[in-house]
C-alpha positions as CSV (number, residue, x, y, z in Angstrom):
1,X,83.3,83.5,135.2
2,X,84.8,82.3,132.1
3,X,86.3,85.2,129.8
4,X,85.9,85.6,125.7
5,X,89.0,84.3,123.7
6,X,88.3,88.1,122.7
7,X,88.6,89.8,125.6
8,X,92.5,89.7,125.1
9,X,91.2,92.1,122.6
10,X,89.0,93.2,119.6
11,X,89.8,91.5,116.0
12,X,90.8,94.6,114.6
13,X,93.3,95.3,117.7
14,X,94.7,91.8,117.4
15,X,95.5,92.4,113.4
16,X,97.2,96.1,114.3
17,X,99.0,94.1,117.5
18,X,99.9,90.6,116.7
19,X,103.4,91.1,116.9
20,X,103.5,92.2,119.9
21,X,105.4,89.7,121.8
22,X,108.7,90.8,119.2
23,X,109.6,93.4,121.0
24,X,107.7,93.1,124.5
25,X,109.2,94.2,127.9
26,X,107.9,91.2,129.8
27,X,108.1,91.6,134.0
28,X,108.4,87.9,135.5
29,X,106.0,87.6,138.8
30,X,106.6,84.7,141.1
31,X,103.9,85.3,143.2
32,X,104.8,84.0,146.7
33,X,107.4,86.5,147.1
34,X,105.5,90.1,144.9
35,X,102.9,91.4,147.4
36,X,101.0,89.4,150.8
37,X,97.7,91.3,150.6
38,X,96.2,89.3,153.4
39,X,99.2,89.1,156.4
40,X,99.7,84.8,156.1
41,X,103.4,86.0,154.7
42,X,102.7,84.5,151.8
43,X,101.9,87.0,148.2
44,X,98.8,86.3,146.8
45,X,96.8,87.2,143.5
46,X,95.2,90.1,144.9
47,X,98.7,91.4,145.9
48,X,99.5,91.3,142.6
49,X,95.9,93.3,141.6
50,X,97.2,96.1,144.1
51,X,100.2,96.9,142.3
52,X,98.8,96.5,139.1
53,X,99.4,100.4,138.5
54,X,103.2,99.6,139.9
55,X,103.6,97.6,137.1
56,X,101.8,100.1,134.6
57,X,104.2,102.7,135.3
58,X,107.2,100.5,135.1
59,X,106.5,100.7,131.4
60,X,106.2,96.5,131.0
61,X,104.0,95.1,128.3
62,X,102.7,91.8,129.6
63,X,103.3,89.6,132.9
64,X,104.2,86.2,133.3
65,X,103.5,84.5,136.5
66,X,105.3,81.0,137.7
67,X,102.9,78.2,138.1
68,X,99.9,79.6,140.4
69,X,98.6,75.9,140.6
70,X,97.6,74.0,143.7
71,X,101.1,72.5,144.1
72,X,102.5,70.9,147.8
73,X,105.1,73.4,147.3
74,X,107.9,70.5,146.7
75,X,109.9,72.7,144.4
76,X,108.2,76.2,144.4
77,X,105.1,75.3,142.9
78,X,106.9,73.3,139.7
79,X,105.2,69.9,141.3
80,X,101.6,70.6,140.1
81,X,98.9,68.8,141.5
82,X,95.7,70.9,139.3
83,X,96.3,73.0,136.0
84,X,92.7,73.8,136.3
85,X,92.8,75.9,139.2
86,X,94.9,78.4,141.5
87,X,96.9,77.5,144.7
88,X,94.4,78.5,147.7
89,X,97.1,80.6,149.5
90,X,97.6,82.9,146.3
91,X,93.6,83.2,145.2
92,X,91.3,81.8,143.2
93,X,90.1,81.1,139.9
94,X,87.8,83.8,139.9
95,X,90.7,86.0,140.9
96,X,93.3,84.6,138.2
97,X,90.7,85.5,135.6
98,X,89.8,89.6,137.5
99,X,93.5,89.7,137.0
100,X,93.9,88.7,133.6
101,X,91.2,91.4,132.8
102,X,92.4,94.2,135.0
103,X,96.1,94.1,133.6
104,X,94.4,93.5,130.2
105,X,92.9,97.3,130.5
106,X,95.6,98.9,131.8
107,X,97.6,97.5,128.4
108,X,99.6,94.7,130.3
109,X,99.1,90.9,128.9
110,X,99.9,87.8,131.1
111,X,101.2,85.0,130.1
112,X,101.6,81.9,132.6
113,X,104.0,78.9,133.1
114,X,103.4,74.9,131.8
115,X,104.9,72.5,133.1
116,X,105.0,69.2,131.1
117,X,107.6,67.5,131.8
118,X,106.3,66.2,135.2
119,X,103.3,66.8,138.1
120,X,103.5,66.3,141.0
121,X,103.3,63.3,143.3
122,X,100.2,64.3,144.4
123,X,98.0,64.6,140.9
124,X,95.7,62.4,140.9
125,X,97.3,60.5,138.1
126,X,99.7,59.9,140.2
127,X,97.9,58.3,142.8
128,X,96.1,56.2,140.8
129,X,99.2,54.9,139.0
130,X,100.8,53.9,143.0
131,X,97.3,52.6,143.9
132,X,96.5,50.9,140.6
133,X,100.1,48.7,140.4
134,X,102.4,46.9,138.0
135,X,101.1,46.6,134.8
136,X,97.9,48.7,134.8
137,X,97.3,51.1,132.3
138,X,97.5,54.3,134.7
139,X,101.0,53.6,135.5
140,X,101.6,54.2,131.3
141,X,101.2,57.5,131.8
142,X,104.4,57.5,133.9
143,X,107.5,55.7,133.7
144,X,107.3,53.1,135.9
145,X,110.0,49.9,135.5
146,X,111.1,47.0,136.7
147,X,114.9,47.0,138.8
148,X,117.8,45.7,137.6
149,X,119.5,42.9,139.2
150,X,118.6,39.9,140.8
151,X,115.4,41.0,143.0
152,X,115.2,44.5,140.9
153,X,117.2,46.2,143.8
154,X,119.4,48.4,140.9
155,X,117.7,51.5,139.1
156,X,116.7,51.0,135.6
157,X,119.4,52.9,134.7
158,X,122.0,55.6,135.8
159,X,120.8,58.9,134.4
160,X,121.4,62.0,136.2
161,X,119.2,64.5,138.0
162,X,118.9,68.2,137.3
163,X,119.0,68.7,140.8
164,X,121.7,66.2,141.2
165,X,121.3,62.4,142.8
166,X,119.0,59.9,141.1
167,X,116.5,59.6,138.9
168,X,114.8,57.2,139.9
169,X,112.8,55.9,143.2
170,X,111.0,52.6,144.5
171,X,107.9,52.0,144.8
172,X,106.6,49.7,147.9
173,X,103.3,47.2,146.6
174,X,100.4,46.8,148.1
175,X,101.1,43.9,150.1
176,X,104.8,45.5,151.9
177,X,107.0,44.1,149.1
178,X,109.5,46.2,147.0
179,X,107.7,47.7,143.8
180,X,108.8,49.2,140.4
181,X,110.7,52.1,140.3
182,X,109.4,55.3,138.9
183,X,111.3,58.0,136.6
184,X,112.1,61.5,138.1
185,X,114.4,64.0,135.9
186,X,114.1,66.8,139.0
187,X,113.1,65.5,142.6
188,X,111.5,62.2,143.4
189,X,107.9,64.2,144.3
190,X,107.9,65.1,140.5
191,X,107.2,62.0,138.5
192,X,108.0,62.2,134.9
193,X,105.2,62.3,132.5
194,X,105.3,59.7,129.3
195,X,104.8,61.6,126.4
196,X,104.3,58.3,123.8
197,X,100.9,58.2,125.6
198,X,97.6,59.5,124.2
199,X,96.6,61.0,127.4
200,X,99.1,63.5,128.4
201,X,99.1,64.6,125.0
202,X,95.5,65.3,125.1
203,X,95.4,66.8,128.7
204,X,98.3,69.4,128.0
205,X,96.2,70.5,124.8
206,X,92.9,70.9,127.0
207,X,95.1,72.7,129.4
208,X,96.6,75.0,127.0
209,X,92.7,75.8,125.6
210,X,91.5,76.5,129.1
211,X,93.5,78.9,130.1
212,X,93.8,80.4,126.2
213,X,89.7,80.5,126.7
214,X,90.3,83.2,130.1
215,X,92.3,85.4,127.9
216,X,95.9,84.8,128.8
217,X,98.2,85.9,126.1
218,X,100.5,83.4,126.2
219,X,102.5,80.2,128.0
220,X,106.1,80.0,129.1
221,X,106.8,76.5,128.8
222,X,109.0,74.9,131.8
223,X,112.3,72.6,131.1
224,X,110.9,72.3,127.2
225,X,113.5,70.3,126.0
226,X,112.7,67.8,128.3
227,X,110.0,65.7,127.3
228,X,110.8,63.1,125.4
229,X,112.7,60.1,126.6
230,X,114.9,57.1,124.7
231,X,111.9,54.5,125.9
232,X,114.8,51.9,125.8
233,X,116.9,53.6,128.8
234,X,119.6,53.6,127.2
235,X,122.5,55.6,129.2
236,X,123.9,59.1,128.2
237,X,126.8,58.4,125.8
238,X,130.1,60.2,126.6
239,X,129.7,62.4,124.3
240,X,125.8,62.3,122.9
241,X,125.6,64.3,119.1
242,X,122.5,65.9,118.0
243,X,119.5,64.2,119.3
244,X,121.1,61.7,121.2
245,X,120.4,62.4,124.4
246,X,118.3,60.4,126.2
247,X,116.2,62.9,127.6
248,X,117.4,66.1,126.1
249,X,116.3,68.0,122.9
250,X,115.1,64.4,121.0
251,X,113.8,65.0,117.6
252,X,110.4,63.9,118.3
253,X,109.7,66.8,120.8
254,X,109.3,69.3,118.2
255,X,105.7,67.5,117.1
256,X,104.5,68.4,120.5
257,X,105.4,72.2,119.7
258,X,103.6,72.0,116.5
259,X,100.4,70.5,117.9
260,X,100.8,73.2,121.0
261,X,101.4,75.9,118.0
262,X,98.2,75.1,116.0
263,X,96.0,75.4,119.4
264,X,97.8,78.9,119.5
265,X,97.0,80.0,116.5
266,X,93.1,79.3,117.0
267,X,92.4,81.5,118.9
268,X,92.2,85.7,118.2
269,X,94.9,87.7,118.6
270,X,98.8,86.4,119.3
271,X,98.8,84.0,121.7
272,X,102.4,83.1,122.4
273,X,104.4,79.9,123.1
274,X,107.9,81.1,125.2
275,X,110.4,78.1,125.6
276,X,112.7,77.4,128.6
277,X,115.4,75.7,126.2
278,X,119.1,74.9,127.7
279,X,120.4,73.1,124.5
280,X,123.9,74.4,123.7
281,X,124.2,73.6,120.4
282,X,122.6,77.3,118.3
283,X,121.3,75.6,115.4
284,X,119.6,72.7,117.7
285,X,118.3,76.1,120.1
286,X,117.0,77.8,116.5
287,X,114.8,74.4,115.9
288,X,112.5,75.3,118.3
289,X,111.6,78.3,116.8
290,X,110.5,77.6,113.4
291,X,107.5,79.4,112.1
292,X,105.2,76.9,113.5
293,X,106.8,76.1,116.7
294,X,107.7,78.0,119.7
295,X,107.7,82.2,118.9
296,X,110.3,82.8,121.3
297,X,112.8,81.1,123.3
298,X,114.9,82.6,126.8
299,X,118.4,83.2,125.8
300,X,120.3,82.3,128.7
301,X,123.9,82.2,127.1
302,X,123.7,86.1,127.6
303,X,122.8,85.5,131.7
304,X,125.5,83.0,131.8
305,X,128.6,85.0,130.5
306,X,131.5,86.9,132.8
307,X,131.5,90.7,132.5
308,X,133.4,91.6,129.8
309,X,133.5,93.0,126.1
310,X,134.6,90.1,124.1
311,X,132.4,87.8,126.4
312,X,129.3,90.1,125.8
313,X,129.6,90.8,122.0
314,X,130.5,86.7,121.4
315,X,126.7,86.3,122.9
316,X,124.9,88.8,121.3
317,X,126.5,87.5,118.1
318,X,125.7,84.0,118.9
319,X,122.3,84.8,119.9
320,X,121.5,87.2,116.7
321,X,123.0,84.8,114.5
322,X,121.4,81.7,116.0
323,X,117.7,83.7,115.7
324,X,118.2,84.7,111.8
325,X,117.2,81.8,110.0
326,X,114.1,80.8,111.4
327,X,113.3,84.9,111.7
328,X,112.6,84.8,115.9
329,X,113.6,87.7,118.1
330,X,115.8,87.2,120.4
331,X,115.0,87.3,124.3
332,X,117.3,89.3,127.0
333,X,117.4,88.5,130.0
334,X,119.7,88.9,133.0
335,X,118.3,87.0,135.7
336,X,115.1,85.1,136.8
337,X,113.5,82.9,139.7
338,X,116.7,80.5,139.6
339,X,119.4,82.8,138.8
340,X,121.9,84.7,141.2
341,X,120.8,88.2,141.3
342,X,122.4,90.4,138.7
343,X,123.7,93.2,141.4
344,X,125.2,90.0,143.6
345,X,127.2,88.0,140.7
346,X,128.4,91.1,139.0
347,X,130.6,91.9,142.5
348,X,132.0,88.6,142.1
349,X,135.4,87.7,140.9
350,X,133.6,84.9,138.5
351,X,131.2,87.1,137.1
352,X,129.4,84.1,134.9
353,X,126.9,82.2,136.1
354,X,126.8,78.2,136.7
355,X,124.3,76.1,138.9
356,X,127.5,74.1,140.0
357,X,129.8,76.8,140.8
358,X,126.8,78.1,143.3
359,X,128.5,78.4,147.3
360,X,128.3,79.8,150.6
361,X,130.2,82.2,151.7
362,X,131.4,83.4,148.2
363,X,132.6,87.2,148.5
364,X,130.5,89.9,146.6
365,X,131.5,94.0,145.7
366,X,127.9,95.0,146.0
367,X,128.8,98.7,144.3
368,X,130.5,97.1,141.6
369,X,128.0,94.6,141.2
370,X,125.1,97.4,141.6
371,X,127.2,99.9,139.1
372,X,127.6,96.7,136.5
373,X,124.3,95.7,137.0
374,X,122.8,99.1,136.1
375,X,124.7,99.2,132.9
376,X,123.6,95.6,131.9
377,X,120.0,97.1,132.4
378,X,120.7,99.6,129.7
379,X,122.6,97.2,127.4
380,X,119.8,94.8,127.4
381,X,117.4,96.9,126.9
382,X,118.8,98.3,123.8
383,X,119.4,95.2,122.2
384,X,116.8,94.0,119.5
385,X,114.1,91.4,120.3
386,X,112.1,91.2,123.7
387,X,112.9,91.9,127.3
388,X,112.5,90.2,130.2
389,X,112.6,91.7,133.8
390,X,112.9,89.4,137.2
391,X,110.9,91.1,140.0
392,X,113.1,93.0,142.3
393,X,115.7,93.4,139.4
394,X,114.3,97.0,138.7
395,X,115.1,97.6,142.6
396,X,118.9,96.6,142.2
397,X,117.9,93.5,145.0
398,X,120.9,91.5,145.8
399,X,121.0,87.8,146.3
400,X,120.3,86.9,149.9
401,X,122.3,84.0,151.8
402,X,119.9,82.9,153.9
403,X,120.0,80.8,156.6
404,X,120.0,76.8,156.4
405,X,117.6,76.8,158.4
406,X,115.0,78.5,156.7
407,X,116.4,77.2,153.0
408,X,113.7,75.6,151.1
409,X,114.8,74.7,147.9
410,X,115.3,70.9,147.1
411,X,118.5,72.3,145.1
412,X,120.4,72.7,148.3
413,X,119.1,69.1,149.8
414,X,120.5,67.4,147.0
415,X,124.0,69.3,147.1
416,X,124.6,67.3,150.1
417,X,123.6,70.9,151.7
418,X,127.0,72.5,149.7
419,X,124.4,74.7,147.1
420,X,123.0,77.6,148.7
421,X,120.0,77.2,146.3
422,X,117.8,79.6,144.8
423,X,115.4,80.9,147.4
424,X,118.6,83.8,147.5
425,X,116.4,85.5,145.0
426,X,113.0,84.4,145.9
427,X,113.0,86.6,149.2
428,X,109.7,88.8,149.2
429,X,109.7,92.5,147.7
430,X,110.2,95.3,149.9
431,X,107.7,97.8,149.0
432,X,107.4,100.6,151.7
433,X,108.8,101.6,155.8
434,X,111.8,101.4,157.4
435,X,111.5,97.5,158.7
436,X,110.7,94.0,157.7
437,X,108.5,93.1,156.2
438,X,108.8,96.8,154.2
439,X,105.4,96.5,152.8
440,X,105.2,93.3,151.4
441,X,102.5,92.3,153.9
442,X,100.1,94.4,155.4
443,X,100.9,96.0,159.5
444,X,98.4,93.9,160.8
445,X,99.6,90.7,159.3
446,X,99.8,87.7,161.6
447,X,102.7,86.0,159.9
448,X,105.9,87.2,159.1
449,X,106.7,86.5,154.9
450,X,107.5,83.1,154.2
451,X,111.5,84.2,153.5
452,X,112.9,86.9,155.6
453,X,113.8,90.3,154.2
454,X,117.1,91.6,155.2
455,X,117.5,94.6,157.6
456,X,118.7,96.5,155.9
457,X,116.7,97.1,152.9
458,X,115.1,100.2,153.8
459,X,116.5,102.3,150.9
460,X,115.7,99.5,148.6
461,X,111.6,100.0,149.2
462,X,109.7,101.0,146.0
463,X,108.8,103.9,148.5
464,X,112.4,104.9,148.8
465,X,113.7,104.8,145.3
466,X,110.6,106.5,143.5
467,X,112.1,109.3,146.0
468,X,115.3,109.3,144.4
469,X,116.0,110.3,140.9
470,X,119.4,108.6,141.0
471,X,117.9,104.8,141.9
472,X,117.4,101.7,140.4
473,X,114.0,102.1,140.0
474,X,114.0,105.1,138.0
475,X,116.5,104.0,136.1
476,X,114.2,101.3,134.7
477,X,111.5,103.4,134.7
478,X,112.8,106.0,132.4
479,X,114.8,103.2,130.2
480,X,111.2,101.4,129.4
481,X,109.7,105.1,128.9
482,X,112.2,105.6,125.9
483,X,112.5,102.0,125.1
484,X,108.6,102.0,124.5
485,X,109.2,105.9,122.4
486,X,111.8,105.3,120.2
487,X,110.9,103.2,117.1
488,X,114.3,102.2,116.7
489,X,114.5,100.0,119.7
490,X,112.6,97.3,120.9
491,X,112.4,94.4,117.2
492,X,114.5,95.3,114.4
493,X,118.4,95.1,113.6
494,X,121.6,96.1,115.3
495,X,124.9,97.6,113.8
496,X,128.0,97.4,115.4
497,X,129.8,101.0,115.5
498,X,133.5,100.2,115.7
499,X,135.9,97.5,117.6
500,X,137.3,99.2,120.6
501,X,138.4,96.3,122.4
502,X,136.4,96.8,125.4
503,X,134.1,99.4,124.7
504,X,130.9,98.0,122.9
505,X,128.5,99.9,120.7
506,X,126.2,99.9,118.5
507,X,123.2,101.3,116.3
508,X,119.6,100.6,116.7
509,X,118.6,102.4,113.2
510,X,120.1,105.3,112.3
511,X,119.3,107.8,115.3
512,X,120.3,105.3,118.3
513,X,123.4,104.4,119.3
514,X,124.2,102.3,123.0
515,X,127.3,102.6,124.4
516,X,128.6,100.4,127.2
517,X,132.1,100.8,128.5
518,X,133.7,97.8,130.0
519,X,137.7,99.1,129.8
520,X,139.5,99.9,132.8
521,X,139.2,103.6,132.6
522,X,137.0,106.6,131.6
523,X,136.2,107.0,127.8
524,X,135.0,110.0,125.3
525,X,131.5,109.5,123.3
526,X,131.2,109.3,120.1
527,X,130.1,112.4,118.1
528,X,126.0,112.7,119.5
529,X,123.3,115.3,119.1
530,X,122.1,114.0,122.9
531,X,122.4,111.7,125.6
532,X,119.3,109.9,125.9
533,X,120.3,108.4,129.2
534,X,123.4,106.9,131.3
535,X,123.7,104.3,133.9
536,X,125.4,106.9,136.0
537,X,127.2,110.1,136.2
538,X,129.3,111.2,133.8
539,X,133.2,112.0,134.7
540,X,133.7,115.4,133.2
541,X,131.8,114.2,130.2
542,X,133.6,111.0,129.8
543,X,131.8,107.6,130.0
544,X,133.3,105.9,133.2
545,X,134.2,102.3,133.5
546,X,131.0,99.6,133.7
547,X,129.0,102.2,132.6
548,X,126.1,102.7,129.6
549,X,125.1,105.5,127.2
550,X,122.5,105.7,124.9
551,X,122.7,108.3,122.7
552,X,120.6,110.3,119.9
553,X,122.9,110.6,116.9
554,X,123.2,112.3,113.2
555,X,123.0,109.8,110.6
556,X,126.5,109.7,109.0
């Protein structure tokens, strides 16, 4: 069943709506890990159709999914073997599309994950390429070269991987004999795409149009930045300015954006292009989201920082500042699907986040952490632009340190086993009980989830916190409930209110004000008519320390 382009909504819905995506709570699924509706310990589409209403009360505005695609599974579904259709342990097609339309009617868009940088080693284009051999025109959709050296025993070159180690691997010929050596920016079973060709331009356009014609609302485009490479090889300079990066943020990426931005545009109603873009440099980060590029970009500078006022307001500022002249929103977020849990890195003495800086072993305050994390929830979620929530975030999850044993993630392989990875966050939701697997599959089920839940997650079940007006959960609820009431918040402009060192606030218009303390010690409010909401308690009507306000004021 193939849906309208305007199911995502009438014309006259569309015009009142298309900005939508400005201010939009946006709830992140990766589906493995939300809801096993069938007992394989693996979460599945129709999981995700149970808890539809879950997500409806949680007050989010769209969904986006990581890649649902049949994938081997190399790196959590990022090596994608078919953008046409849906891995067979999370559903169907058929499925993907009833759940486009039953979170369409219940007011929730969905917006799904590209991947073009790379597929995996098992698309069909990719088997071609090994089967076809030096010099044939499948292998140009890749970048496949000669060695270096005498008998081309050296890699083309010596760029590094995102996952660390090489980026490149050899291919064997038909006949037994070493082969050409193919390009791999994340691990070798996720061959680089070559973007000069005509092809992979034209595929990622009919993707984009195939899954705009089922109604999605949007794409969240993985490791953006990414996709064009120096075709000479040249290596990374010491210290590469803008645009000279081999493989990072060239110039010519932004005509794929463009192209991707004009398909977008065709169709009814907003359809959204969301960038994963690490590029450092603001201005370079702003490029991306010129009027007809990208809408919106993740802001991961935010994510990145150590608790602290100076550390938080620099961002913000940054970010805001960054955003103005090409008028984007900004995008908050405080963790996602490879990020150290918010309530886990909070209780650490480095606070920030790094991928390089990840370790076993590394000692966590999980009531600081939890008490820190609650009043980043409220500080985000006040700030102007969209939001973005990591499953399990709204449930104050820590990170788990699994096992070795059970670690999946090629992160931690290519560490040399010294990364802990990210499956830490991945570990399934615990929706109900007393006991693994709390919900997440059925009682019957035959398999227990594909990560194992800690024991001691009983009063971290959706079950338990809807219970108890003091969680997490609530928390989030009733921040989303005002978020979504008060015109003030949500797009718009922010005012600082003062510089109190470590105290932050600020105005959203003139009746809002947020207030997060980050000092040492208890402080007063400011004047207010009413407090909105806090984090937690109040000490004797003070504020206490790694805590958040927001409050209903007089204009002055």
């Amino acid at each position: 069943m193939t849906m309208s382009v305007l199911d995502a909504g009438t014309p006259e819905q569309a015009a009142a709506d298309a900005l939508w995506w400005r201010s939009a709570v946006i709830y992140q699924v990766y589906v493995r890990s939300f809801a096993d509706s069938d007992g394989d310990g693996t979460g599945d589409l129709r999981g995700v159709r149970q808890h539809l209403q879950y997500l409806k009360d949680l007050g989010v505005d769209a969904i986006w999914f990581n890649p649902w695609y049949p994938s081997p599974l190399a790196d959590g579904g990022y090596d994608v073997s078919d953008y046409r259709d849906i891995h067979p342990a999370f559903g169907t097609l058929d499925e993907a599309e009833l759940l486009i339309s039953e979170a369409l009617a219940l007011g929730i868009r969905t917006i799904i994950d590209i991947v073009p940088n790379h597929v995996s080693d098992q698309h069909p284009w990719f088997q071609q390429a090994i089967a076809a051999g030096p010099g044939s025109p499948e292998r140009e959709r890749f970048w496949f070269h000669p060695g270096l050296g005498q008998n081309g025993d050296e890699m083309p070159n010596h760029w590094v991987s995102n996952f660390g180690g090489d980026t490149w691997t050899r291919t064997t010929n038909a006949d037994g004999t070493p082969g050409e050596w193919y390009l791999h920016l994340f691990t070798p079973e996720q061959p680089d795409l070559n973007w000069n060709h005509p092809d992979v331009v034209a595929e990622h356009e009919d993707i984009l149009r195939f899954w705009f014609d089922r109604g999605v609302a949007g794409v969240r485009i993985d490791s953006a930045g990414l996709l064009i490479k120096d075709p000479s090889l040249a290596e990374v300079p010491e210290n590469p300015g803008p645009g000279e990066h081999p493989t990072e943020d060239r110039d010519e990426v932004h005509d794929v954006y463009r192209a991707w931005r004009r398909i977008a545009d065709s169709y009814e109603g907003t359809r959204v292009l969301v960038g994963e873009v690490w590029v450092p440099d603001a201005k370079r980060f702003a490029d991306y989201l010129r009027p007809d590029e990208m809408h919106t970009a993740f802001n991961f500078d935010f994510m990145s920082r150590p608790w602290g006022a100076a550390e938080f307001r620099a961002s913000i500022d940054l970010m805001l500042a960054a955003h103005a002249p090409v008028g984007a929103p900004s995008t908050w977020v405080l963790s996602n699907h490879d990020v150290t849990r918010p309530v886990t890195r909070y209780g650490r003495e480095d606070s920030s986040f790094a991928f390089v800086k990840k370790r076993f072993g590394t000692p966590t305050d999980i009531v600081l952490g939890t008490r820190r994390a609650r009043a980043a929830a409220l500080l985000t979620a006040a700030l102007p632009g969209s939001l973005y929530i990591y499953q399990g975030d709204e449930l104050g999850l820590p990170e788990v340190e699994l096992p070795t044993t059970l670690l999946q993630d090629p992160m931690h392989f290519r560490s040399g086993g010294v990364d802990p990875g990210r499956d830490g966050c991945r570990v399934p939701l615990p929706w109900r009980g007393t006991a693994a697997p709390f919900g997440f599959s059925p009682g019957e089920a035959s398999m227990e989830p594909w990560l194992p839940q800690p024991d001691d997650w009983a009063a971290l079940t959706v079950e338990a916190q809807e219970a108890d007006p003091a969680s997490m959960l609530r928390l989030y609820r009733e921040a989303l409930r005002i978020r979504r009431q008060e015109e003030e918040l949500g797009d718009g402009d922010l005012t600082w209110v003062g510089d109190s060192g470590d105290v932050l606030a600020f105005r959203r218009g003139p009746h809002f004000l947020c207030v997060t303390n980050l000092s040492s010690t208890a402080v007063e409010l400011p004047e207010h008519d009413a407090i909105l909401l806090a984090s937690g308690p109040l000490d004797g009507g003070l504020l206490p320390t790694d805590s958040t306000a927001w409050l209903r004021i007089t204009p002055s």
